[in-house]
C-alpha positions as CSV (number, residue, x, y, z in Angstrom):
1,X,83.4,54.8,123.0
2,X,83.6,54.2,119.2
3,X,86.6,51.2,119.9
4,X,83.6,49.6,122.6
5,X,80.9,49.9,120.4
6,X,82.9,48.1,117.5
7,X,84.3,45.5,119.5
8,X,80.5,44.8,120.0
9,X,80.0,44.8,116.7
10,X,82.6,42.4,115.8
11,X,84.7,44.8,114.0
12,X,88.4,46.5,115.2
13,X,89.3,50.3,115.4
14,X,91.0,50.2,112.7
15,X,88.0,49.3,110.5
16,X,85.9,51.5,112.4
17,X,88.3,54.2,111.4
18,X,88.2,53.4,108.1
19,X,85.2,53.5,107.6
20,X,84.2,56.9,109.2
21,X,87.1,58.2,107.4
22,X,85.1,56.7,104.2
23,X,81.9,58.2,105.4
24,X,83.7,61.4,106.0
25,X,85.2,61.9,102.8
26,X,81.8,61.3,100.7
27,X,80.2,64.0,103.1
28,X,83.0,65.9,102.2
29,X,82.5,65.5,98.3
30,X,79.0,65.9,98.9
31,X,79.3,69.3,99.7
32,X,81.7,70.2,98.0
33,X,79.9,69.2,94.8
34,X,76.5,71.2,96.5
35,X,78.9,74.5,96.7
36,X,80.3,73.5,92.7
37,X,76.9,73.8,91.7
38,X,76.1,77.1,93.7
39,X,78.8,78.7,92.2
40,X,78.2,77.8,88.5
41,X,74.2,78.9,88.8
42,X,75.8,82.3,91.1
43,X,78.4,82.8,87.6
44,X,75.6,82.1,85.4
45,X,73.2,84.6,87.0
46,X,76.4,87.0,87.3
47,X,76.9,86.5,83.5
48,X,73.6,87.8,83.5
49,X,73.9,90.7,85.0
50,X,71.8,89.2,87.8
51,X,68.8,89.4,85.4
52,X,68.8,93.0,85.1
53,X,68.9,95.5,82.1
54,X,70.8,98.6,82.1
55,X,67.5,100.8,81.7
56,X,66.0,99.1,84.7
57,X,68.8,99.3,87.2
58,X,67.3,100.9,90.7
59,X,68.3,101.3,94.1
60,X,66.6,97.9,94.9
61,X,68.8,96.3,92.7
62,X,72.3,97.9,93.8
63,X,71.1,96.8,97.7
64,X,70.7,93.3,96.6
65,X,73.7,93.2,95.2
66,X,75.5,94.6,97.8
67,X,73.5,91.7,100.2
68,X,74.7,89.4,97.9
69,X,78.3,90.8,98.0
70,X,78.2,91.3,102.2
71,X,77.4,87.1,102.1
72,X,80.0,85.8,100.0
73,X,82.6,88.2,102.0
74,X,81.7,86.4,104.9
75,X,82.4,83.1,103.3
76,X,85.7,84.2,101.2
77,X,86.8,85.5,104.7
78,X,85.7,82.3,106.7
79,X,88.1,80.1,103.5
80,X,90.9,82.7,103.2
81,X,91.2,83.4,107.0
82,X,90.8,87.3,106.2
83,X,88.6,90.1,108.0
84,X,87.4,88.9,111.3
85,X,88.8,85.1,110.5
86,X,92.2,87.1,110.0
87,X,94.5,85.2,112.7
């Protein structure tokens, strides 16, 4: 369907194929500069200590972490193919 549609256009699979492959890869760098910047504002507010003093820490606070924590497994699981991604 993509090589009929081109040859519509004028153009040939090939460039068609280039040019998603173009598209794809500045989706890709999109994102991955999107996660770059999650992770340096998730260190910075690690750094932190989420905000928190040691006076203040509360039961609140150990379940958020643990939230937090239970949310980034599922993502280092998903990328390292470990826990339920495990093949």
């Amino acid at each position: 369907m993509t090589t009929r549609r081109a040859a519509q256009n004028g153009e040939t699979g090939s460039a068609t194929g280039s040019k998603n492959r173009s598209n794809a890869l500045d989706a890709f760098i999109a994102a991955k500069a999107e996660i770059d910047t999650m992770l340096e504002r998730l260190k910075a507010l690690s750094d932190d200590h989420f905000e928190t003093h040691p006076g203040e820490i509360h039961w609140g606070h150990v379940g958020t972490l643990k939230l937090y924590a239970g949310l980034l497994r599922q993502i280092t699981d998903s990328a390292f193919k470990e826990g339920e991604h495990a093949a």
